[in-house]
N, C-alpha and C positions, 0 to 999 in steps of 0.2 A: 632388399627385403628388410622391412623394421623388425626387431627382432624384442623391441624394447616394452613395454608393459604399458596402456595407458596410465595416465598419471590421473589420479582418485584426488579427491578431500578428503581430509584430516576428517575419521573417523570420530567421532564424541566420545567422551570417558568416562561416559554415563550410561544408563539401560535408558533406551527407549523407552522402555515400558513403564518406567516411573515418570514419565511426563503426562502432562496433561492436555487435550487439544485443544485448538484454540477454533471457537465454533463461531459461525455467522448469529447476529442478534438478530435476523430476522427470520431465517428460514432452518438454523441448526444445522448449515452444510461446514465440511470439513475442508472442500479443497477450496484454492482461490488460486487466481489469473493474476500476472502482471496485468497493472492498469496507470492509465496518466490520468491524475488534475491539472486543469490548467489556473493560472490569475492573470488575472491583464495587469499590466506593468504601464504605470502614468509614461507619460512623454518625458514627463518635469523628471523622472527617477534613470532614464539611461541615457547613455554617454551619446546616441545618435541623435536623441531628440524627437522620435518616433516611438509609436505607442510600440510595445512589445506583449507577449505570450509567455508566461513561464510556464515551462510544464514540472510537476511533481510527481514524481514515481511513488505507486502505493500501490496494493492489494485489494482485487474485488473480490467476493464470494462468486464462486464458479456455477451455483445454483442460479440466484436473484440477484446480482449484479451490487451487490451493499457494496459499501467500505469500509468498514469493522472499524468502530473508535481507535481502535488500537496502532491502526494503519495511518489516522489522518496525524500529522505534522503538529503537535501542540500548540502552536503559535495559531495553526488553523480552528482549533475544536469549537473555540465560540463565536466565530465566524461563519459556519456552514449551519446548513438544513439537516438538521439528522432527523434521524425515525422518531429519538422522543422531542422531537423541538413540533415534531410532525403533530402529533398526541396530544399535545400539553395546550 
């Protein structure tokens, strides 16, 4: 029999409640999903000599499926299609 306690994460040293939440810019939803980007990787860039896939871990909005600027990779942001590139 374990007799032992699950093991938690390091609780924050902070109130919750003085934070602020971090909201989808298209629909105002609060929760989000693990989600992958992928880039296609040249032939000329890996060590096999074969096109490759890289996939990038981020966050979709759980409502409309976004991916909150705040989620994409910097080096991505003027790269992609966003909502206001959509607009503009």
């Amino acid at each position: 029999m374990n007799t032992q306690q699950p093991t938690t994460e390091a609780q924050p040293s902070f109130d919750v409640k003085l934070t602020t939440p971090l909201v989808c810019e298209r629909c105002k939803g609060e929760s989000f999903i693990e989600a992958l980007m992928f880039r296609k990787v040249s032939p000329i860039l890996t060590k096999t000599g074969k096109a490759a896939l890289l996939p990038i871990q981020t966050m979709a909005c759980l409502n409309c499926g976004l991916v909150p600027s705040e989620f994409i990779p910097s080096e991505l942001k003027d790269s992609l299609i966003t909502p206001s590139k959509l607009t503009s």
